[in-house]
C-alpha positions, 0 to 999 in steps of 0.5 A, a space after each residue: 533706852 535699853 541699858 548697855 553691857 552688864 553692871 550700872 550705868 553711870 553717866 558723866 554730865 555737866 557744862 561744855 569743857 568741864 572735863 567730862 571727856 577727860 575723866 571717861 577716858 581715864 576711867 575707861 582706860 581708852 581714848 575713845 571719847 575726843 578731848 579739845 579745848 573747844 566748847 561742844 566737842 562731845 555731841 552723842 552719848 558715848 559709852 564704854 566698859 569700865 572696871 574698879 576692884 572687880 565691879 564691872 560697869 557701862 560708864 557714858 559720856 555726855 555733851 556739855 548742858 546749858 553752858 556757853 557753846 557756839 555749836 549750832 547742834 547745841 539743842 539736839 546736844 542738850 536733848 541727847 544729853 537729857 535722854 542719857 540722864 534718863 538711862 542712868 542709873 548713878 550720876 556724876 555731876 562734873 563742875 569746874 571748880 575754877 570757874 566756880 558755881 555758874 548758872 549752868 551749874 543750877 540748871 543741872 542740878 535741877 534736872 538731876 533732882 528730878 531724876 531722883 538718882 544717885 548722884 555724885 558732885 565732882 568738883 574738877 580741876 582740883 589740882 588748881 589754886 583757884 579750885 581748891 578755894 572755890 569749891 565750897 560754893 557748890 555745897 549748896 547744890 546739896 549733893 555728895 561732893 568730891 574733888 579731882 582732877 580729870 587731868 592728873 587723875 588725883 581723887 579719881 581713885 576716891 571717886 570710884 570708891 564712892 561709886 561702888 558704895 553705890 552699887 546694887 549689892 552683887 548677887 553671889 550666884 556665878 553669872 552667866 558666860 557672856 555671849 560674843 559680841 559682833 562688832 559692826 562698823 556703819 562707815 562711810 563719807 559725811 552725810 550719807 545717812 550712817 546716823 539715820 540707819 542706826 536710830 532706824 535700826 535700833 528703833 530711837 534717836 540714839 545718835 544725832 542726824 544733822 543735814 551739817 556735815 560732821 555731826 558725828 564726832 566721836 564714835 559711838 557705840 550702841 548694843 543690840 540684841 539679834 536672835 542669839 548674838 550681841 551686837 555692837 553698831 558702831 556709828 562712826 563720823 563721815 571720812 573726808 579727803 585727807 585735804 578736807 579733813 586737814 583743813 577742817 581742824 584737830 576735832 574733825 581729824 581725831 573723828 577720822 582716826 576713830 572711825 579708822 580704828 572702829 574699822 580696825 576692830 570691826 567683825 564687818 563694816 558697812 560702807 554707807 552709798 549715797 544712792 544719789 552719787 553712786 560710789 565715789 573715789 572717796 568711797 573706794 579709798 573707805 571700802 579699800 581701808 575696810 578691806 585692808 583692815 580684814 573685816 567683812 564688808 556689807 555694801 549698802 546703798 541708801 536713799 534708794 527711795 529717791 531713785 526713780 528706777 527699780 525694775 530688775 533692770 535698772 538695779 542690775 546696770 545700777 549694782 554694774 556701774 557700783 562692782 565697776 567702781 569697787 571692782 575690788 570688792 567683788 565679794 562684798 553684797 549690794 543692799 538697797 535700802 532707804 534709812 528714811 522709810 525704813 525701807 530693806 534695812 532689816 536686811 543690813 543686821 541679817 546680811 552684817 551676822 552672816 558675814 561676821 559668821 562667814 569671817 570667823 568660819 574655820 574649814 575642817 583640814 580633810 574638807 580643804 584637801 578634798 577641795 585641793 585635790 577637786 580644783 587643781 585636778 580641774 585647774 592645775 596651779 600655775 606660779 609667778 615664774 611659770 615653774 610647774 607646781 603641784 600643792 601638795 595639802 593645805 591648812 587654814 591658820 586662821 580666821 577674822 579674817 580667814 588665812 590659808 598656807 597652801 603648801 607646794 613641792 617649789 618655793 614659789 608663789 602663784 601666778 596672781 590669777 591662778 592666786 585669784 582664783 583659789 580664792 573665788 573657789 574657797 570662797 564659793 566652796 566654803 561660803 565665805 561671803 562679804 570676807 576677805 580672804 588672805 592666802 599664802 605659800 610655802 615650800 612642804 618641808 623635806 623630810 629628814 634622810 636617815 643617818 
């Protein structure tokens, strides 16, 4: 598996509810990984940037390992969890130091031996009578023992220290200015094939794919280098009907909260079709969210290879019937692609970097009046109040996503038509594909009389 982000990677493992969860996050500083008082909650290696003293390094949480679960993905659980292990270059072995040394513990610790890393044994929950008592029974595991506790944070400072001594000596040389990194955001509704198109991307099974609803969990993030730039896939779980998810339970509903902020955060989302259905309701509610959020939006529609028609024809009344049902994202490219066959899905990493370039482009101020003065010469403006109107210039304030201020002689608005299309001619004009773009209007500032 390629390392992610710079510095070591350490990764967290041990039994299901033993604190992994709790201990990313606090080290990370960030909820990203879901904490529930279930057995099984983590599924897929989830990773994150973290920091101690200055020292950078990518810290993974893994699913719980031979303990007592009734997740019935438990075994792909394990082998994603053994992958992770593999990937590592240091490892923190978490153990719960109320229940003292159980036979999961060995199980563990006798796949950890055969990796022969660096490994730190964390007793956990040492905030606890009973932990503090039973804690000697895991020195005959043999390994650097430490005692904290996840919740309250208390020795976690100690265990960083720990790690660091760990740590490859770190070169003096400057290092080199980190490329940006494009967040992509692959969303849509459960079992549509969003875990199957990342594997299929970064060529490993790197995230779990399931026939059961709800597979994916947490969000989780993946590095890929393309051409020049860093991405950042971001593998989010299905979104239900509120209704569903409300009756799915606690684990479920935060899933869907991390899926809505991966999309907050996004350069672009992907919003996953299942060929077979076509967009549904559901998935114009995703895709009008993605919209909202002001990321750029690539539609793709999977399982192509179940459709049993693919002349020019066919895919034109097809993409018709989907522009139809997601007439707002009129903008957004259509890509047909099969995550099974590996069929067209090159083509989602190459469309996903030109919307994120299109997004983050900024338009010279002489470029954007010459475009003022060529579109209202062939369509003069109109406002919502019919008021005869006249933009006067106009300057781009921001981009990801692109925000415009055309400034008018009247304090108005325009007509929403004559509003849509200014923005279908900026976006043709200037090639802003597959983004929103946001546009408002002022009243020019009246210049000041002589005293």
């Amino acid at each position: 598996m390629a390392k992610q982000g710079v510095g070591p990677s350490v990764v967290l493992v041990g039994r299901p509810n033993v604190g992994k969860s709790t201990l990313f996050n606090r080290i990370a500083g960030t909820r990203r990984s879901i904490v529930a008082p279930v057995a099984g909650t983590t599924r897929d290696m989830v990773s994150a940037p973290a920091q101690w003293l200055n020292h950078q390094f990518m810290l993974a949480d893994t699913g719980g390992l031979f303990g007592a679960t009734t997740d019935p993905l438990h075994a792909m659980v394990v082998e994603q969890g053994l992958r992770g292990m593999q990937s590592a270059d240091i490892i923190v072995f978490l153990v719960d130091g109320r229940e003292g040394l159980v036979p999961g513990d060995l199980d563990i610790a006798q796949a950890v031996r055969a990796l022969n890393r660096p490994v730190i044994l964390a007793v956990n929950k040492a905030d606890d009578k009973r932990a503090k008592a039973r804690a000697a029974e895991f020195h005959q595991l043999g390994f650097n023992l430490m005692e904290v506790s996840a919740e309250h944070g208390d020795g976690v400072a100690d265990l960083l220290d720990a790690l660091l001594k760990l740590f490859p000596v770190k070169s003096t040389a400057p290092e080199p200015e980190a490329e940006p990194e494009v967040a992509i955001a692959i969303v849509g509704r459960p079992n549509v094939g969003k875990s199957s198109l990342i594997n299929r991307l970064l060529r490993e099974e790197r995230v779990m794919v399931s026939d059961m609803p709800g597979t994916t969990r947490d969000s989780v993030d993946a590095m890929l280098q393309y051409r020049k730039k860093r991405l950042r896939l971001v593998d989010t779980a299905g979104m239900r009907r509120p209704g569903k998810v409300a009756t799915a339970g606690q684990v479920e509903s935060i899933s869907v909260v991390l899926a809505k902020r991966a999309m907050a955060k996004a350069d672009v989302a992907v919003i996953l079709i299942d060929a077979t259905e076509g967009a549904t309701d559901r998935d114009a509610a995703i895709a009008g969210e993605a919209q909202e959020a002001g990321c750029g939006v690539v539609v793709v529609v999977n399982k192509w290879d179940l459709m049993a028609g693919s002349d020019q024809q066919f895919v034109k009344d097809y993409d018709d019937r989907l522009r139809f049902q997601l007439k707002f994202l009129e903008y957004a490219p259509i890509l047909h692609i099969s995550a099974l066959t590996g069929d067209r899905t090159g083509k989602v990493i190459e469309m996903a970097v030109r919307v994120a370039d299109a997004r983050a482009r900024r338009v010279p101020t002489s470029a954007l009046n010459k475009f003022v003065e060529e579109i209202t010469g062939a369509n003069p403006p109109t406002s919502k109040h019919r008021r005869a109107v006249r933009i006067m210039y106009a300057a781009q304030t921001a981009s990801a996503p692109p925000r415009f201020v055309f400034f008018t002689n009247v304090a108005t608005e325009f007509h929403f038509s004559y509003e849509r299309y200014l923005v279908n001619q900026l976006r043709e004009y200037f090639g802003f594909i597959g983004t929103p773009i946001r546009i408002s209007v002022r009243r020019r500032a009246k210049a000041a009389r002589p005293h």
